[in-house]
PDB file of N, CA, C and O in Angstrom:
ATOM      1  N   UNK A   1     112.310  82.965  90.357  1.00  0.00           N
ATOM      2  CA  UNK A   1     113.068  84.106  90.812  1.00  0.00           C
ATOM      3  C   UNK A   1     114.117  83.594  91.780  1.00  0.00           C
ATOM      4  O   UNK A   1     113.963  82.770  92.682  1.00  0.00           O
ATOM      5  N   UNK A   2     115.294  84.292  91.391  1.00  0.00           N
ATOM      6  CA  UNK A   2     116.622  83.625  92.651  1.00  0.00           C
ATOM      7  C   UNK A   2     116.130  84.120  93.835  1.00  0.00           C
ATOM      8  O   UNK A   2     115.363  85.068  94.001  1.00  0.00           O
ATOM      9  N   UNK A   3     116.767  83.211  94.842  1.00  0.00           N
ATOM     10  CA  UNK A   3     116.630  83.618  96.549  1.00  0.00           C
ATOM     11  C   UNK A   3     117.387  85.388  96.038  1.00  0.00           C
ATOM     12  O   UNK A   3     116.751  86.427  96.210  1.00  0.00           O
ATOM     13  N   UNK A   4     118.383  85.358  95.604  1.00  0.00           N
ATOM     14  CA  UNK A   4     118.909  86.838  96.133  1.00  0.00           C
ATOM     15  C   UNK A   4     117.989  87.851  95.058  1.00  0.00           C
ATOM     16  O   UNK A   4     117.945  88.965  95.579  1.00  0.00           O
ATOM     17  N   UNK A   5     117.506  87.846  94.204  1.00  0.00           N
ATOM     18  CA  UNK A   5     116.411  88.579  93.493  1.00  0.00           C
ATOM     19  C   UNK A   5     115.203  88.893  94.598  1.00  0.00           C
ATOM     20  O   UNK A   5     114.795  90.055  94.608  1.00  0.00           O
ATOM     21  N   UNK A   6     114.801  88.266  95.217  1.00  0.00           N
ATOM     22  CA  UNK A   6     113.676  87.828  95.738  1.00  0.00           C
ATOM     23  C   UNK A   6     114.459  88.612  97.100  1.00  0.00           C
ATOM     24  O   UNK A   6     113.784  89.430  97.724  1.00  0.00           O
ATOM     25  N   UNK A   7     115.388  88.437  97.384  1.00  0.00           N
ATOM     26  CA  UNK A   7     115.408  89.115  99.301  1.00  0.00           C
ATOM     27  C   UNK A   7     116.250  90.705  98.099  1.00  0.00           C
ATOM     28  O   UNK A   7     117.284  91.044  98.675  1.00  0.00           O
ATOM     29  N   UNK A   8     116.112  91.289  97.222  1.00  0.00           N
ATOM     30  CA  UNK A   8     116.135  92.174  97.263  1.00  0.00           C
ATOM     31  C   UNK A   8     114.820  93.128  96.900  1.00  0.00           C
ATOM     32  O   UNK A   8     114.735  94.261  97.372  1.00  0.00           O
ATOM     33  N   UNK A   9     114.177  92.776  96.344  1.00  0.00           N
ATOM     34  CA  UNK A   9     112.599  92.833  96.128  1.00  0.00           C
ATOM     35  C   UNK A   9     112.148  93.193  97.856  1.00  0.00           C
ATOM     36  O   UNK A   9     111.963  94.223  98.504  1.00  0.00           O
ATOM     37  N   UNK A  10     112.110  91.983  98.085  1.00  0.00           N
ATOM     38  CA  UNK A  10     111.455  92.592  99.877  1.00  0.00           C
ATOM     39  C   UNK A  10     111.995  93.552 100.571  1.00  0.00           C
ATOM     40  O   UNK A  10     111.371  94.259 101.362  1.00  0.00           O
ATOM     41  N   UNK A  11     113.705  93.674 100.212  1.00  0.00           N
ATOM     42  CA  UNK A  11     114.261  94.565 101.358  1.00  0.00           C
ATOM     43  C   UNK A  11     114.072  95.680  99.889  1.00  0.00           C
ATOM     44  O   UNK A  11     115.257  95.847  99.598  1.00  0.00           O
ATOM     45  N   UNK A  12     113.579  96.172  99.264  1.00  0.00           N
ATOM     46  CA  UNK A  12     113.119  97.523  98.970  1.00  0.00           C
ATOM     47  C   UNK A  12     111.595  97.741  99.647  1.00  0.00           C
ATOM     48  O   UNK A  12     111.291  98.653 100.415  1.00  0.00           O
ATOM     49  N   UNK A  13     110.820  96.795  99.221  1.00  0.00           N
ATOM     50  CA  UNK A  13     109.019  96.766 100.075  1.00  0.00           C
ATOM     51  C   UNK A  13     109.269  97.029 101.006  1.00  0.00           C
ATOM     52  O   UNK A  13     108.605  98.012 101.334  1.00  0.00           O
ATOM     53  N   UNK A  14     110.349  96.502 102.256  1.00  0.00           N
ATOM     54  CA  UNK A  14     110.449  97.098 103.658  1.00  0.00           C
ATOM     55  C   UNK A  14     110.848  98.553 104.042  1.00  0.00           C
ATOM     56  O   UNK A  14     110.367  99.286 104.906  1.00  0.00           O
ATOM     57  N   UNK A  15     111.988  98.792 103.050  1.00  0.00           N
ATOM     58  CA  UNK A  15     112.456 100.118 103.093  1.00  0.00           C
ATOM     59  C   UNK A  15     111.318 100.868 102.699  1.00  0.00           C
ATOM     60  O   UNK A  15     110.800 101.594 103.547  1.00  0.00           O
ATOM     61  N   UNK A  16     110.940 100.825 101.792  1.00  0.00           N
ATOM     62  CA  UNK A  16     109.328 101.546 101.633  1.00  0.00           C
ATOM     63  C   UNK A  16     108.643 102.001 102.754  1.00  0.00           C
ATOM     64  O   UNK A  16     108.435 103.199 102.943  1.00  0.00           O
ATOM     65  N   UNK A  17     108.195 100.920 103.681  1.00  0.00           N
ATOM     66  CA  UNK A  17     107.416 100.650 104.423  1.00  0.00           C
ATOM     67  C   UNK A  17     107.575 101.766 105.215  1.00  0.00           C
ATOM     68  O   UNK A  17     106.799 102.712 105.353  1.00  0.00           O
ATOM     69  N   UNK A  18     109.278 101.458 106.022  1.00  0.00           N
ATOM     70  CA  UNK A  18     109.680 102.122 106.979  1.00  0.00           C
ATOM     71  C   UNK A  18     109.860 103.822 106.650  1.00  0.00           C
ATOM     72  O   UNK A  18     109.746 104.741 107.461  1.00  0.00           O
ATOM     73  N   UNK A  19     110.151 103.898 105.303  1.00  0.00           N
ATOM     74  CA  UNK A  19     110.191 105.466 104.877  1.00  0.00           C
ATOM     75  C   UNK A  19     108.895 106.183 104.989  1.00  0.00           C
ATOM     76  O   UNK A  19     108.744 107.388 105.188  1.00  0.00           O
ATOM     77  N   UNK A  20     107.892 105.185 104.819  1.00  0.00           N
ATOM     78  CA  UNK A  20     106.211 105.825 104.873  1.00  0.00           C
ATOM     79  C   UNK A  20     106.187 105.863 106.503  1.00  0.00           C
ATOM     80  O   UNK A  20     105.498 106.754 106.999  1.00  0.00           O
ATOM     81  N   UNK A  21     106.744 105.148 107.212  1.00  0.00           N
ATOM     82  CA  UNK A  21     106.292 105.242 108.641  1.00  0.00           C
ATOM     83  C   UNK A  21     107.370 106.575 109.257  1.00  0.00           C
ATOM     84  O   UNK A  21     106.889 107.407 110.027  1.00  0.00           O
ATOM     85  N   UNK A  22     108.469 106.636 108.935  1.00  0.00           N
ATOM     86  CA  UNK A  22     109.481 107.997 108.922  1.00  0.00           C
ATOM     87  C   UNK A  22     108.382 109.705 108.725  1.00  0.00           C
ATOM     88  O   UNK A  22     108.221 110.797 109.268  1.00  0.00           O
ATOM     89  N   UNK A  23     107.892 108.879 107.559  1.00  0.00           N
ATOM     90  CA  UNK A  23     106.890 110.595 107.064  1.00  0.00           C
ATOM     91  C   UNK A  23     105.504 110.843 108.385  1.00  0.00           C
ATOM     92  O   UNK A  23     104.858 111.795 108.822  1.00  0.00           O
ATOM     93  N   UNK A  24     105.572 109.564 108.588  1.00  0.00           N
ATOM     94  CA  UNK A  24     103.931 109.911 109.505  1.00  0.00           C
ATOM     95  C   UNK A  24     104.507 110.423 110.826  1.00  0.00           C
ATOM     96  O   UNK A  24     103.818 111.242 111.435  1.00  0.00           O
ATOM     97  N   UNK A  25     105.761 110.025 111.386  1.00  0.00           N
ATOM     98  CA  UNK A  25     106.213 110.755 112.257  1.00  0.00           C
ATOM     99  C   UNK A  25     107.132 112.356 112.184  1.00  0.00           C
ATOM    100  O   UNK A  25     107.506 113.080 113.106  1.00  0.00           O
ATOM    101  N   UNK A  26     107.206 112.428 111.450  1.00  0.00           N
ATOM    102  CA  UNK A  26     108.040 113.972 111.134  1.00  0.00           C
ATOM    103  C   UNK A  26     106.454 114.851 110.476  1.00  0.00           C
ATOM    104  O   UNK A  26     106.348 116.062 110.665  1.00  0.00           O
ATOM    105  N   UNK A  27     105.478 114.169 109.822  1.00  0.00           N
ATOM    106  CA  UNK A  27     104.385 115.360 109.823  1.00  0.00           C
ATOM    107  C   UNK A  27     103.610 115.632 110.697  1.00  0.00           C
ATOM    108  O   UNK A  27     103.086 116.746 110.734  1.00  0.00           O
ATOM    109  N   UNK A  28     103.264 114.365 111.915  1.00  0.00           N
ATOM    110  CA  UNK A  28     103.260 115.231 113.417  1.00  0.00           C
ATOM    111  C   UNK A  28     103.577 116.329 113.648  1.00  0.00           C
ATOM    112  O   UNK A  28     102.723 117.132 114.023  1.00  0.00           O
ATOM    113  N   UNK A  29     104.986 116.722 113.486  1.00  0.00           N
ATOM    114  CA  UNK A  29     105.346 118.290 113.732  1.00  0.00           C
ATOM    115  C   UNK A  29     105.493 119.248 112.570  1.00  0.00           C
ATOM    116  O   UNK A  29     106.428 119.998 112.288  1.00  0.00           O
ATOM    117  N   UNK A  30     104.636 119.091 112.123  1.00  0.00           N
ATOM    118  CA  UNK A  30     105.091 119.830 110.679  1.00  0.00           C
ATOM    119  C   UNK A  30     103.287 120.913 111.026  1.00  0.00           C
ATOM    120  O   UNK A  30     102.290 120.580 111.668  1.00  0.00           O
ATOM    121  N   UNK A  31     103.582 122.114 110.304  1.00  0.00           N
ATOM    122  CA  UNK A  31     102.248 123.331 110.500  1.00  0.00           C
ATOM    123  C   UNK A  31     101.357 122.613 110.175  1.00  0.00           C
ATOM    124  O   UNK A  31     101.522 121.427 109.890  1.00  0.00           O
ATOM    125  N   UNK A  32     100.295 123.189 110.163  1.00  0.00           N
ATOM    126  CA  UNK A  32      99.243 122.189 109.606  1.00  0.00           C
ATOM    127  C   UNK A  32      98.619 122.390 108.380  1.00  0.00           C
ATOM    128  O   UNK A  32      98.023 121.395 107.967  1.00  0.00           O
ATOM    129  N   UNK A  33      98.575 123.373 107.678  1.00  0.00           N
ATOM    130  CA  UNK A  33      98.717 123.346 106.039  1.00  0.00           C
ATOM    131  C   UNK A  33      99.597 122.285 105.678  1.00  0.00           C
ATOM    132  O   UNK A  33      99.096 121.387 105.002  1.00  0.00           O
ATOM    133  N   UNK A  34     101.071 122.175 106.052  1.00  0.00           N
ATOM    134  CA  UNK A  34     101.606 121.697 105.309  1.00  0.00           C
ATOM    135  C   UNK A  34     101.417 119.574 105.903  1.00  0.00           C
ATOM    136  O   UNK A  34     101.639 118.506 105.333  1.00  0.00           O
ATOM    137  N   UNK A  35     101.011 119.901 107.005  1.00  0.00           N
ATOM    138  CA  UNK A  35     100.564 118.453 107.745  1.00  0.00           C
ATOM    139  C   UNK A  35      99.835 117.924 107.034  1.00  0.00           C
ATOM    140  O   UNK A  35     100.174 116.923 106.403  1.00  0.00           O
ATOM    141  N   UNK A  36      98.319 118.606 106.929  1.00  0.00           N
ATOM    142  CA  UNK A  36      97.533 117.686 105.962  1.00  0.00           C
ATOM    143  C   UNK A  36      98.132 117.882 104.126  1.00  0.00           C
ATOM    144  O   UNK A  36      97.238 117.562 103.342  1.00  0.00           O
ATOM    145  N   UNK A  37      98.973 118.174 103.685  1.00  0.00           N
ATOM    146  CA  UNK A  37      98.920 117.998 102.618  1.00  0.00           C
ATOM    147  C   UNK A  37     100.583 116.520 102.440  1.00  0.00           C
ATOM    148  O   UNK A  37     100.883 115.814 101.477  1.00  0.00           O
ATOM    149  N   UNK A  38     101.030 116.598 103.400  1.00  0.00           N
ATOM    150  CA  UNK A  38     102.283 115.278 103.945  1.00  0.00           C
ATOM    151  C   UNK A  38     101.370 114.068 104.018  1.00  0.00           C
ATOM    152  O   UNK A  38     101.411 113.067 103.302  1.00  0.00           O
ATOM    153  N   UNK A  39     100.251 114.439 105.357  1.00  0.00           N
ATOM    154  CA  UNK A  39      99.600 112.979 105.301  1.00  0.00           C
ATOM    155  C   UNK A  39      98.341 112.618 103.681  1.00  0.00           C
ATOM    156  O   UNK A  39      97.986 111.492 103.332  1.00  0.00           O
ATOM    157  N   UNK A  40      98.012 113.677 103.137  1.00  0.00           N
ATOM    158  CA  UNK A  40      97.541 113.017 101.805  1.00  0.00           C
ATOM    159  C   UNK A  40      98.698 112.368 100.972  1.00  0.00           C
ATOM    160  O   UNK A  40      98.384 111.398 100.282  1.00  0.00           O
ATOM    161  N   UNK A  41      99.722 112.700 100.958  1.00  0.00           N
ATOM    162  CA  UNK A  41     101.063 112.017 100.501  1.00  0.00           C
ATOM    163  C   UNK A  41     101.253 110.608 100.534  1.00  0.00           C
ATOM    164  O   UNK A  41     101.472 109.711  99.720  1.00  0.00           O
ATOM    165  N   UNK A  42     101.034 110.770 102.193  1.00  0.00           N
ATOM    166  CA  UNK A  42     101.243 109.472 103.155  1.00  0.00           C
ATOM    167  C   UNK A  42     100.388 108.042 102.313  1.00  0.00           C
ATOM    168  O   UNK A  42     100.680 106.965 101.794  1.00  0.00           O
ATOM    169  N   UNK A  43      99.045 108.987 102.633  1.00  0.00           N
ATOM    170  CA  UNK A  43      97.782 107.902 102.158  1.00  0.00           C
ATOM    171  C   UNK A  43      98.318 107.326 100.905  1.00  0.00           C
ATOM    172  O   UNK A  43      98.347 106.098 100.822  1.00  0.00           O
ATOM    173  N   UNK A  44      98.753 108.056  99.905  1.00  0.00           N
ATOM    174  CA  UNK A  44      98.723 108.074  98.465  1.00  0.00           C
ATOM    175  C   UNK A  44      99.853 106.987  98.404  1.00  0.00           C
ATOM    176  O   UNK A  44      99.880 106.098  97.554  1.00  0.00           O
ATOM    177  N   UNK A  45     101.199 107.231  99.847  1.00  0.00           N
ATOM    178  CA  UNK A  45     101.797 106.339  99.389  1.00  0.00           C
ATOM    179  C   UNK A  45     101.833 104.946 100.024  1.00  0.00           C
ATOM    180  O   UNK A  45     102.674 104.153  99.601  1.00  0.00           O
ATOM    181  N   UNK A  46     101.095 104.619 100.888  1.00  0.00           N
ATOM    182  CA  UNK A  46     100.247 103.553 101.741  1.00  0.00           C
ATOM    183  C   UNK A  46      99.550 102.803 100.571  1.00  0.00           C
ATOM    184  O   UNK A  46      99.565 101.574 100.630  1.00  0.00           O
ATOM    185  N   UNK A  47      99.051 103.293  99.705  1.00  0.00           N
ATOM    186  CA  UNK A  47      98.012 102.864  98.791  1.00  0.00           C
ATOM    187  C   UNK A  47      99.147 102.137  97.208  1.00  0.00           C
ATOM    188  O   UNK A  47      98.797 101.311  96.365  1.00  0.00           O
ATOM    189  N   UNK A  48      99.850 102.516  97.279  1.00  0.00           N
ATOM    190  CA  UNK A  48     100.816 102.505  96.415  1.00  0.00           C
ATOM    191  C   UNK A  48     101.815 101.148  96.331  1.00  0.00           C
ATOM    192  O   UNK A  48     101.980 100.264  95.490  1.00  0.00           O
ATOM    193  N   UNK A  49     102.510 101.515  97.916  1.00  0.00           N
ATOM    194  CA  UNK A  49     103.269 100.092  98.625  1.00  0.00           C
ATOM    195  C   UNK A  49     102.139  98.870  98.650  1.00  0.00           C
ATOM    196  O   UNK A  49     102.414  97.750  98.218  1.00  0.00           O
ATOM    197  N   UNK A  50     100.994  99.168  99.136  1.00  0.00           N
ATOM    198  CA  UNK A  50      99.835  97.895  98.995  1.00  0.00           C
ATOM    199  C   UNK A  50      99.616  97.179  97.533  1.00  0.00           C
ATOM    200  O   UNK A  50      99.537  95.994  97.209  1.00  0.00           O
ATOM    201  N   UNK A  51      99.567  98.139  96.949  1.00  0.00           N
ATOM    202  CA  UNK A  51      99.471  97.664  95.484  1.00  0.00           C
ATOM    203  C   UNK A  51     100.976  97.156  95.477  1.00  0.00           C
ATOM    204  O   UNK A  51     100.930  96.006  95.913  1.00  0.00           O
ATOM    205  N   UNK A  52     102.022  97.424  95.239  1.00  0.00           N
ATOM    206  CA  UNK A  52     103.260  97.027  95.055  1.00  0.00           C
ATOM    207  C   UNK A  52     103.101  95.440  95.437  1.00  0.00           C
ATOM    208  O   UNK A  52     103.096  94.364  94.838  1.00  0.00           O
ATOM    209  N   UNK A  53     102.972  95.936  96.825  1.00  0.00           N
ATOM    210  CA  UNK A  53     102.894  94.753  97.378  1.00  0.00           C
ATOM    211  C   UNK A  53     102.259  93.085  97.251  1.00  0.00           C
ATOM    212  O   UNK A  53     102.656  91.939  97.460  1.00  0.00           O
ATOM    213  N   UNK A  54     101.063  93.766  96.786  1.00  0.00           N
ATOM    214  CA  UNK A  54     100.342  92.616  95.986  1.00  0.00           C
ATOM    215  C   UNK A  54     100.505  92.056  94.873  1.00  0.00           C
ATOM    216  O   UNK A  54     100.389  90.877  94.538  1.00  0.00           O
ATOM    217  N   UNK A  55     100.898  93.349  94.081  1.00  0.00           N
ATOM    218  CA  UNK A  55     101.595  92.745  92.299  1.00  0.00           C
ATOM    219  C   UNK A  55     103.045  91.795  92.518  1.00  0.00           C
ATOM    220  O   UNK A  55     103.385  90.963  91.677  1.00  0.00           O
ATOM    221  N   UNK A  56     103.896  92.082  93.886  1.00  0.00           N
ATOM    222  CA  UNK A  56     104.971  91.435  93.833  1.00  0.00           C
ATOM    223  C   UNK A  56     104.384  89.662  94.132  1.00  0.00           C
ATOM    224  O   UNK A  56     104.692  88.703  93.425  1.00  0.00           O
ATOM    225  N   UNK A  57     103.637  89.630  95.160  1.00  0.00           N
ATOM    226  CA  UNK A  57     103.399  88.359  95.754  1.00  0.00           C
ATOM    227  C   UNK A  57     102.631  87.495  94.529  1.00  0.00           C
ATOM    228  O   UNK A  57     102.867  86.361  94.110  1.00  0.00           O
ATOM    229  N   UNK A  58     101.772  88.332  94.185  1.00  0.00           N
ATOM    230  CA  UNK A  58     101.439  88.005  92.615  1.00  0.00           C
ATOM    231  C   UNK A  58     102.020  87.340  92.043  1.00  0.00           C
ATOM    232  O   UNK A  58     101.885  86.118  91.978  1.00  0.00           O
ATOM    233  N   UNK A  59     103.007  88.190  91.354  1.00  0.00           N
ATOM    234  CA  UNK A  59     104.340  87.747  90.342  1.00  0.00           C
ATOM    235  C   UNK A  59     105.083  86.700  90.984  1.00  0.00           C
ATOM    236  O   UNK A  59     105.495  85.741  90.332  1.00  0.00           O
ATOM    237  N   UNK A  60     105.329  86.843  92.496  1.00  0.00           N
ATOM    238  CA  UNK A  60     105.967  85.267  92.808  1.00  0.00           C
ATOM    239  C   UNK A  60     105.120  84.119  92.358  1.00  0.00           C
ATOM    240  O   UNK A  60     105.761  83.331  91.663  1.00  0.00           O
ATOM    241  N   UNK A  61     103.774  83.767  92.565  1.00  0.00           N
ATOM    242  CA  UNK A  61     102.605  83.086  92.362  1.00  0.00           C
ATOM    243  C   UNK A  61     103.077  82.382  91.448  1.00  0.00           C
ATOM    244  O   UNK A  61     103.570  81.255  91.401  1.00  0.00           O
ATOM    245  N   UNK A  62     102.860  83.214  90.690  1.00  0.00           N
ATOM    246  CA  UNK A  62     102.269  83.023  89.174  1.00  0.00           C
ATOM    247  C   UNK A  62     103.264  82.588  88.558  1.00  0.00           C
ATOM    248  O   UNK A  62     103.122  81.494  88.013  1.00  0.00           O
ATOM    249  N   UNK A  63     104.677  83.332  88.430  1.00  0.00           N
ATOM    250  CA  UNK A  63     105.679  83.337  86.926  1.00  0.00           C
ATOM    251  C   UNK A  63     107.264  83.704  88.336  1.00  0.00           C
ATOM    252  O   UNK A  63     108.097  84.588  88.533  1.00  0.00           O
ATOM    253  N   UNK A  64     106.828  82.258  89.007  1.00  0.00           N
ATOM    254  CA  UNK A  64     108.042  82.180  90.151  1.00  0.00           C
ATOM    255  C   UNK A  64     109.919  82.299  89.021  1.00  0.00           C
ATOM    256  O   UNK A  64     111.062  82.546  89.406  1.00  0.00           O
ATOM    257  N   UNK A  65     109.360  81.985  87.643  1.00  0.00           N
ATOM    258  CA  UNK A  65     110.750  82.118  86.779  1.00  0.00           C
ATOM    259  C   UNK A  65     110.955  83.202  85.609  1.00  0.00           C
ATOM    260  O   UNK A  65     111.520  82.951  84.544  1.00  0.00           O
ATOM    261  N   UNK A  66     110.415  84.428  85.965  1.00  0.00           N
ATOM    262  CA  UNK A  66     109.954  85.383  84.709  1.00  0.00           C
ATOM    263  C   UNK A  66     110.417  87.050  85.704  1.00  0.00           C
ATOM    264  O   UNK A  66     109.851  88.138  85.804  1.00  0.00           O
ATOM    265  N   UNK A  67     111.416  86.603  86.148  1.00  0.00           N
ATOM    266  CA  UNK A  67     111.900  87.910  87.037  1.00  0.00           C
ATOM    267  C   UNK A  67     112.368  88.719  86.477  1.00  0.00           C
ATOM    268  O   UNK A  67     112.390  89.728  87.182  1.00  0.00           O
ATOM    269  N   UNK A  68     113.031  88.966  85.006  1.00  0.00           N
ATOM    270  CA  UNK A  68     113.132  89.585  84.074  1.00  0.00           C
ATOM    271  C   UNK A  68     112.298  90.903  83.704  1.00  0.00           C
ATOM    272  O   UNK A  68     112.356  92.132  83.665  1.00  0.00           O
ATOM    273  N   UNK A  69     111.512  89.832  83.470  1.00  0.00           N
ATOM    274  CA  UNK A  69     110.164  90.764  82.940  1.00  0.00           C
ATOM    275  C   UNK A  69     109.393  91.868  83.859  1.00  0.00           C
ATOM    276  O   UNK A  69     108.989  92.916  83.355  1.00  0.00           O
ATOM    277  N   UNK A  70     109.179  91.509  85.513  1.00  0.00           N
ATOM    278  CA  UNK A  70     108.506  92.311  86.152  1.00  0.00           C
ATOM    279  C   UNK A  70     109.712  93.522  86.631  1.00  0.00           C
ATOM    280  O   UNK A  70     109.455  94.693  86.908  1.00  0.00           O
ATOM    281  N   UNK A  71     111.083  92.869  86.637  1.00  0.00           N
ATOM    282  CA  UNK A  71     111.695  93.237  87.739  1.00  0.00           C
ATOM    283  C   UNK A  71     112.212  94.901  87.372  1.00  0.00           C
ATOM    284  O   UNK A  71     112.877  95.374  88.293  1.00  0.00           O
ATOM    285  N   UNK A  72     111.983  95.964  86.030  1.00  0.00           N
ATOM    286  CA  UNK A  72     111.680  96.716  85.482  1.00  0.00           C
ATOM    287  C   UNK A  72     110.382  97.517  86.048  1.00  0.00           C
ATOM    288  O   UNK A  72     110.448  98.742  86.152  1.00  0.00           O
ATOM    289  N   UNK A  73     109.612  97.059  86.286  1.00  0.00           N
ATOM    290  CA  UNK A  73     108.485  97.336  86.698  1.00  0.00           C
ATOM    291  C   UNK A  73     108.202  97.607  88.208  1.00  0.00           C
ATOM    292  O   UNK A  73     107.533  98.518  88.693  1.00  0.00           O
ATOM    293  N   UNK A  74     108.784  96.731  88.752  1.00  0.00           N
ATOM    294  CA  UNK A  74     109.018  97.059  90.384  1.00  0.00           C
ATOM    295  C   UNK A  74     110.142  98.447  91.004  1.00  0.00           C
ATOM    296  O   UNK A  74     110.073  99.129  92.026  1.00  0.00           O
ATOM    297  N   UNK A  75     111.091  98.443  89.903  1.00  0.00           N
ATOM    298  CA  UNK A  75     112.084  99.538  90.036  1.00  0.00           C
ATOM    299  C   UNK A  75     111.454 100.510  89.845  1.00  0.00           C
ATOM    300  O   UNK A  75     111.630 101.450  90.619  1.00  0.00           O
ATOM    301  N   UNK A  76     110.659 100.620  88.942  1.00  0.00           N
ATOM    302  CA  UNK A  76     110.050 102.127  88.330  1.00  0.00           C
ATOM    303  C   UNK A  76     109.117 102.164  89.220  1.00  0.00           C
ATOM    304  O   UNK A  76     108.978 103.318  89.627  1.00  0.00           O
ATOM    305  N   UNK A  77     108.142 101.144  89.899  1.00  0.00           N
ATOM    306  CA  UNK A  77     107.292 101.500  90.886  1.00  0.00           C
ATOM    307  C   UNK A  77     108.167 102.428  92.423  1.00  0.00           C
ATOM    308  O   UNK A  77     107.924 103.527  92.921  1.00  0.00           O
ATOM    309  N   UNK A  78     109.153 101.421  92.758  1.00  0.00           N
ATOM    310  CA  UNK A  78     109.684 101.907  93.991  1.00  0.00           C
ATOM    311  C   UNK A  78     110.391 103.140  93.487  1.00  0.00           C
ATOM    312  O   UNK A  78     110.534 104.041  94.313  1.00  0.00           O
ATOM    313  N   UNK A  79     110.888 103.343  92.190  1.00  0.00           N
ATOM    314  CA  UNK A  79     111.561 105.046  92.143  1.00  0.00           C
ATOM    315  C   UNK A  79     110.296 105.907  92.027  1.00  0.00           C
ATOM    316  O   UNK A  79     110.486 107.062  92.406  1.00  0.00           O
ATOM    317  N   UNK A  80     109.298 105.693  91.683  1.00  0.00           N
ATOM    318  CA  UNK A  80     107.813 106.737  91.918  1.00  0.00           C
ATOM    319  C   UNK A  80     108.018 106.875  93.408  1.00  0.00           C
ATOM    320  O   UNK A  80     108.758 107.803  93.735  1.00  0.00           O
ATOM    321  N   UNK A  81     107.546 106.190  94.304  1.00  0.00           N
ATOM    322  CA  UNK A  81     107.283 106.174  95.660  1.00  0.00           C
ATOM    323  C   UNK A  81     108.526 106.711  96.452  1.00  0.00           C
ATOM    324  O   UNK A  81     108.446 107.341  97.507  1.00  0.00           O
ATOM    325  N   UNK A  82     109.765 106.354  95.759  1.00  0.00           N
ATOM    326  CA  UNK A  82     110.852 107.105  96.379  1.00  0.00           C
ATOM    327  C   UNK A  82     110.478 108.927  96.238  1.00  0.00           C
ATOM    328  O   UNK A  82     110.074 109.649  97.149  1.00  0.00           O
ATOM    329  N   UNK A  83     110.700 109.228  95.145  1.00  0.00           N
ATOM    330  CA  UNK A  83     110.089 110.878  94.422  1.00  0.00           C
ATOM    331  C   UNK A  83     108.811 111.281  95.086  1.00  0.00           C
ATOM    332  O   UNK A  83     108.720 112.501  95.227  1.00  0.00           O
ATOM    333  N   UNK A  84     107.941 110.680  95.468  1.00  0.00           N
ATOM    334  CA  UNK A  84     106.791 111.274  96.136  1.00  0.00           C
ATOM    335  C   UNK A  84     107.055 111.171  97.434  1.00  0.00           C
ATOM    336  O   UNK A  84     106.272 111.913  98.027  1.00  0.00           O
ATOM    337  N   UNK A  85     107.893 110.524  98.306  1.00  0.00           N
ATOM    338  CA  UNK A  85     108.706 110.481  99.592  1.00  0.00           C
ATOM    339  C   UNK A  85     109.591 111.813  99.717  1.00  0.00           C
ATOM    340  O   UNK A  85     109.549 112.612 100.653  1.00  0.00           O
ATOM    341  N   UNK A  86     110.360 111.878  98.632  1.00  0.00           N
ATOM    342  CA  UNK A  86     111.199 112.390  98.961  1.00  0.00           C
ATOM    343  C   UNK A  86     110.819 114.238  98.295  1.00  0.00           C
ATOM    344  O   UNK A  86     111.644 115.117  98.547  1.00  0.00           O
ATOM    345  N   UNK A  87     109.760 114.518  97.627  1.00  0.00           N
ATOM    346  CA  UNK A  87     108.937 115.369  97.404  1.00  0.00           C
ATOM    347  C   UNK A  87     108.417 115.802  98.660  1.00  0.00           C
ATOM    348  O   UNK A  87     108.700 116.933  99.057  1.00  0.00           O
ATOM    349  N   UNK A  88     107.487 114.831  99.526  1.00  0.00           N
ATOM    350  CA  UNK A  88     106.802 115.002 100.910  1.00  0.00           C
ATOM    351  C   UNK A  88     107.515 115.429 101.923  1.00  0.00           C
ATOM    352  O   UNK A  88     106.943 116.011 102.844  1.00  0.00           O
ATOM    353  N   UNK A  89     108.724 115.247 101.942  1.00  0.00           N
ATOM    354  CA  UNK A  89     109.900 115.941 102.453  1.00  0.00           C
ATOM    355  C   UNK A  89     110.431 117.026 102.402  1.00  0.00           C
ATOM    356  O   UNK A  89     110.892 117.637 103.366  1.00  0.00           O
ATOM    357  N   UNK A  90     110.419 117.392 101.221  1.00  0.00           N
ATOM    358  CA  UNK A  90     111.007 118.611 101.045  1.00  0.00           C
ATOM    359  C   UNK A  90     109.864 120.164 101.376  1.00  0.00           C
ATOM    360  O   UNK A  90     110.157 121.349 101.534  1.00  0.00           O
ATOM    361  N   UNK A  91     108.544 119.447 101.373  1.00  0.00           N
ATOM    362  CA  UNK A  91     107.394 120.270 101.458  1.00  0.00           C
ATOM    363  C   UNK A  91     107.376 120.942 102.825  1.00  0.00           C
ATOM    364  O   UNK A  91     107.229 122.111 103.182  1.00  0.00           O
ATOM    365  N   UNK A  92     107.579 119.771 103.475  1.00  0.00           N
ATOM    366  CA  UNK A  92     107.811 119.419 104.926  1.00  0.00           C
ATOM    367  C   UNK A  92     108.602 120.701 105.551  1.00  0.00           C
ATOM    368  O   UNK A  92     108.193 121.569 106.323  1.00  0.00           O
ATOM    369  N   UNK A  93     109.763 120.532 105.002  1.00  0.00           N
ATOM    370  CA  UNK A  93     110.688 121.877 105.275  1.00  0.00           C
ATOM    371  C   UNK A  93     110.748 123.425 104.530  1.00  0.00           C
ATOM    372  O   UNK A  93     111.546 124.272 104.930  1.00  0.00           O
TER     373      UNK A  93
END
């Protein structure tokens, strides 16, 4: 995988990161019907980025020259997690 393949891969995992940490602070103030149903979101998407996360470091491992193949797969992961972010948001309000 190229250096610039590879630092764009992470700087989506980070943006992730930081968007899940964005939601845990804005459902602090959110009612609380709609609080606990943001932080099951949260969890769901904590659980999600981890997995991401591991299949990416994975895929470096393993098939450091096959970036092709996953790099389809990582997009469609991070546009799920974007949509359930940006779903958790809109609930929010």
């Amino acid at each position: 995988m190229s250096t610039d393949h590879q630092g764009q891969v992470e700087k989506i995992l980070k943006e992730l990161g930081k968007k899940i940490d964005e939601l845990i602070v804005e459902a602090k103030g959110a009612k609380d019907d709609i609080r606990d149903e943001v932080e099951d979101k949260i969890k769901d998407l904590k659980k999600k980025k981890i997995k991401l996360d591991d299949e990416y470091q994975s895929f470096k491992e393993k098939n450091e020259g096959k970036w092709d193949e996953i790099k389809s797969h990582l997009s469609s992961a991070a546009e799920e997690i974007k949509r359930a972010a940006e779903a958790a948001f809109k609930k929010k309000n």
